[in-house]
C-alpha positions as CSV (number, residue, x, y, z in Angstrom):
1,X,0.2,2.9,7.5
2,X,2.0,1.1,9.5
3,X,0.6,-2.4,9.3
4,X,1.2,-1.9,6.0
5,X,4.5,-1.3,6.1
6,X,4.4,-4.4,8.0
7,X,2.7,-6.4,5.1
8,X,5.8,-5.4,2.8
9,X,8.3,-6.5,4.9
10,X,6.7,-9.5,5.9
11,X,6.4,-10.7,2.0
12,X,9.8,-9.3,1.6
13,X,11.2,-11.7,4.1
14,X,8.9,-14.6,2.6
15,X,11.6,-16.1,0.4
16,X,13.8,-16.3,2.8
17,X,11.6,-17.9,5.6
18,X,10.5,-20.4,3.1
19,X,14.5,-20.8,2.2
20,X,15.2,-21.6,5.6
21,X,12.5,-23.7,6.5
22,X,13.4,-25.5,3.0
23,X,16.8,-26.1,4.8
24,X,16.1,-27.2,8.4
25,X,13.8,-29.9,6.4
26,X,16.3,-31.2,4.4
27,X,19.4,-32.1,7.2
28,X,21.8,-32.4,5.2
29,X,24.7,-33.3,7.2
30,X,28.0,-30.9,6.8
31,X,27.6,-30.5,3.4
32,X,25.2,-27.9,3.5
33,X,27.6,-25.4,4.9
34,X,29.8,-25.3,2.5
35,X,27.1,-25.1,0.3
36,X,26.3,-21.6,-2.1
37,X,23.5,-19.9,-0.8
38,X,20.7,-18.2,-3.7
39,X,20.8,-14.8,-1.7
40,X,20.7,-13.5,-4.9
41,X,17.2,-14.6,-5.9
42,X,16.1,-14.5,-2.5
43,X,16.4,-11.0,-2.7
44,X,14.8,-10.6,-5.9
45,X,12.1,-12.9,-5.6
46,X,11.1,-10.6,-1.9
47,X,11.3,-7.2,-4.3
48,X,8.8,-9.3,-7.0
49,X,6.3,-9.7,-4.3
50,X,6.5,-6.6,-2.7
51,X,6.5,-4.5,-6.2
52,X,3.4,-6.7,-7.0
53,X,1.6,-6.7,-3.9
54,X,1.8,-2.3,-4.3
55,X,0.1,-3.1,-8.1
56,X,-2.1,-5.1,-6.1
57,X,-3.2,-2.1,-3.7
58,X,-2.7,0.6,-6.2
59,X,-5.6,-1.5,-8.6
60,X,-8.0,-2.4,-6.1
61,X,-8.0,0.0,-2.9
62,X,-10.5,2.3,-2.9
63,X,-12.2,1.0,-5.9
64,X,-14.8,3.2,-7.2
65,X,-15.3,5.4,-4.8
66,X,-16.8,8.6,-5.6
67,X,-16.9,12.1,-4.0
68,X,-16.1,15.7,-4.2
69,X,-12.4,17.1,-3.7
70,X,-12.3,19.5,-1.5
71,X,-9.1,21.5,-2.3
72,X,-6.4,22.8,1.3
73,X,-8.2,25.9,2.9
74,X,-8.0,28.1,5.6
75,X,-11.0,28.0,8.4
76,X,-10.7,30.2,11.0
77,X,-6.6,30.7,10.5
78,X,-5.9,27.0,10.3
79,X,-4.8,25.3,7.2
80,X,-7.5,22.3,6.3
81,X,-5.5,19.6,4.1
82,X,-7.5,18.9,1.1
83,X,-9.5,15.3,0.9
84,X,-12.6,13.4,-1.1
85,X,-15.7,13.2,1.0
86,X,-19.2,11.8,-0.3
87,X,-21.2,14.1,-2.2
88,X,-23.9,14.3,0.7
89,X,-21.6,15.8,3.1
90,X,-20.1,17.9,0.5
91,X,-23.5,19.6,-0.4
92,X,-24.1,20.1,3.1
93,X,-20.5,21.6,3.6
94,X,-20.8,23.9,0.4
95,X,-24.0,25.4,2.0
96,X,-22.5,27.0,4.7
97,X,-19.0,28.5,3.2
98,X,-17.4,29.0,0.1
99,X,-15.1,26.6,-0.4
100,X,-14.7,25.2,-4.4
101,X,-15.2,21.8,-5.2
102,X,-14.8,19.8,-7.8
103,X,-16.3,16.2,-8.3
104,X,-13.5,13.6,-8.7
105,X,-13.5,9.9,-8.9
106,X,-10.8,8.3,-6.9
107,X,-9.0,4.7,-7.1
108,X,-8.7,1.4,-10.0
109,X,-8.7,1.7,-13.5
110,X,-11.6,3.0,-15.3
């Protein structure tokens, strides 16, 4: 979670790394700082990337994986959050308790 955290603000800040470099290339002499700077698009252009790299993720992670939900429970007085698992270990789980399933299939567009 955290690296991709990481991965957004990194593309966030893109623009503006490739802004600056754009600048120290240049050297321009004083006119430059008296110059308007595009923060404007700068900041936009960083929220384009990021909103597309989460269409990105959201179309393509976990791609057709298939499994069975298994819905939160209580085993042995803790609470069990609820998660996909393959169908193997899910007929293998379902053997030995009572807990409901129901087959789901996770991730991209179908």
């Amino acid at each position: 979670m955290i690296s991709r955290i990481l991965f957004d603000g990194l593309l966030f800040l893109l623009p503006f790394a490739l802004y600056l470099a754009y600048l120290r290339l240049r050297q321009q002499d004083e006119e430059t700082s008296s110059k308007q700077h595009p923060w404007t698009a700068l900041f936009v252009s960083g929220l384009v990337l990021v909103a597309a790299s989460f269409v990105f993720w959201g179309l393509l992670e976990n791609r057709n994986q298939r499994g069975v939900y298994i819905p939160p429970h209580l085993e042995d007085g803790r609470l069990v959050p609820g998660r996909v698992v393959p169908e193997e270990e899910a007929a293998s789980r379902s053997a030995g308790g009572t807990v409901e399933t129901d087959r789901v299939e996770t991730g991209g567009v179908q």
